[in-house]
C-alpha positions in Angstrom: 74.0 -23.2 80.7 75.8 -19.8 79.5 74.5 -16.5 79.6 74.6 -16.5 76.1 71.9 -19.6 75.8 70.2 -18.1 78.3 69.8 -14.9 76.1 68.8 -17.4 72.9 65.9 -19.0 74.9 64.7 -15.3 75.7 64.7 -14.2 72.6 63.0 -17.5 71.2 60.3 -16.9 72.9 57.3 -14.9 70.9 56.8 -11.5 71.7 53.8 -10.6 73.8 50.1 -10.3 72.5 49.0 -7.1 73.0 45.2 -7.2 73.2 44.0 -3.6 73.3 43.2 -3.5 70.0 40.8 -6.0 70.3 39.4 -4.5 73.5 38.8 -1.2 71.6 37.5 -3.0 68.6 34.8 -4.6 70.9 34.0 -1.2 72.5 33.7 0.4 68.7 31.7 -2.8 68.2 29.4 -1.6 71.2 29.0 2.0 70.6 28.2 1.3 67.3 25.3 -1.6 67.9 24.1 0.3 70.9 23.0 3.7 68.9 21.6 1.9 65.8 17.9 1.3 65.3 18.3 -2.3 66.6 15.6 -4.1 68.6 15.5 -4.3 72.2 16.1 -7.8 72.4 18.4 -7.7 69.3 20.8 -5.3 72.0 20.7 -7.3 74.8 22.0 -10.2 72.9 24.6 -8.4 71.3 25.8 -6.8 74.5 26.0 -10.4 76.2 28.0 -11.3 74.0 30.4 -8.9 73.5 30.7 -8.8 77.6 31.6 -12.6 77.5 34.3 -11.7 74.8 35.6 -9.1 77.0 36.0 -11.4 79.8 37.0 -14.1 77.9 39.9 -11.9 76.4 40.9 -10.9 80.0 41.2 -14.3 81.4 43.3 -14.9 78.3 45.3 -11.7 79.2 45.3 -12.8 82.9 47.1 -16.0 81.6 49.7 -14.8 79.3 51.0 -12.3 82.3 51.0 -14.9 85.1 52.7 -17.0 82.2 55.3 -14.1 81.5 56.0 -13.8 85.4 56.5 -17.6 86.0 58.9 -17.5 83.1 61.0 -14.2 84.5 61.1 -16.1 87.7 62.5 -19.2 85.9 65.1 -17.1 83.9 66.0 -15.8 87.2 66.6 -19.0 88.7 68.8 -20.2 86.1 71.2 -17.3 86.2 71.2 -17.3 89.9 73.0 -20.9 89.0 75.2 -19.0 86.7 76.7 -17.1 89.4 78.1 -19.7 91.7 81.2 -19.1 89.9 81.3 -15.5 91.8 81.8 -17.2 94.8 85.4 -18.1 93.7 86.1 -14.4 93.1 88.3 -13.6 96.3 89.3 -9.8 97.5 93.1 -11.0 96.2 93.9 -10.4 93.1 90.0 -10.6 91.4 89.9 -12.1 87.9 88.5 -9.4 86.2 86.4 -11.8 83.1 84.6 -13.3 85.9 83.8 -9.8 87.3 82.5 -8.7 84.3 81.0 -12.0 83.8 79.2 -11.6 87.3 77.9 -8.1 86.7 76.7 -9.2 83.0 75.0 -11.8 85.5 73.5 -9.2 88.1 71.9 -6.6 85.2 70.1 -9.6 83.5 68.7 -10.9 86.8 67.6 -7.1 87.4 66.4 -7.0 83.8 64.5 -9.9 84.3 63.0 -9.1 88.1 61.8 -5.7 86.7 60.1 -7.3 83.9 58.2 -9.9 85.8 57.5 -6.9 87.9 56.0 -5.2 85.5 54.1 -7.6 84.5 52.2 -8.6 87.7 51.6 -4.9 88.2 49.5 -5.1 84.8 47.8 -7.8 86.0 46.7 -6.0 89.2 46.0 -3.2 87.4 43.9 -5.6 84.9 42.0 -7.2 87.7 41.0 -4.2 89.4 39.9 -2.5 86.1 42.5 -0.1 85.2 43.1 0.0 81.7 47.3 -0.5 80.9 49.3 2.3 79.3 50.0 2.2 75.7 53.2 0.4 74.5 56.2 2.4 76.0 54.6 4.7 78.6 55.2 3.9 81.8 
């Protein structure tokens, strides 16, 4: 497998869900039930079910990052394989396409370690509560 396959089966892959819209539609949802004129029991339906949406979305979003994790950590695996070619790279007169070859090799595998990462941080951060940061805050 070449880098460059490796870079076609990443791409391939959809782009990640990103669920806080739905989580803020289900709060708006809330707020907007919970300060009408509704019933009691009217209320306390309503709210159980938004509450088992809410969970139900976070086990879904629990998924898809353990799921994005596993497949950093697979990615990683196959360009570790890639680089058993570096082992042929000797002090002596070092071919320099494999070098850059190898280093291409080393910034994916960090590209890909940071991203799984990243990703079981917002899980953490999921599980204990903490709402994630908006798309490109870090």
């Amino acid at each position: 497998m070449t880098r460059d396959t490796l870079t076609v089966i990443d791409n391939a892959s959809p782009a990640p869900v990103h669920r806080r819209g739905l989580r803020e539609a289900i709060g708006q949802v809330r707020t907007v039930v919970m300060n009408t004129a509704l019933d009691c029991a009217c209320r306390e339906k309503v709210e159980r079910a938004l509450t088992r949406m809410e969970q139900m979305e976070q086990r879904k979003e629990q998924k898809r990052l353990l799921a994005a994790a596993h497949d950093q950590q697979h990615k990683i695996a196959a360009l570790l394989g890639l680089l058993y070619d570096f082992d042929t790279i000797t002090s002596v007169d070092p071919d320099p396409s494999l070098l850059a070859e190898a280093s291409l090799l080393f910034d994916d595998i960090a590209a890909a370690a940071a991203d799984g990462s990243a990703q079981l941080r917002e899980l953490l951060n999921l599980e204990n509560g903490v709402a994630p940061p908006a798309s490109g805050e870090a």
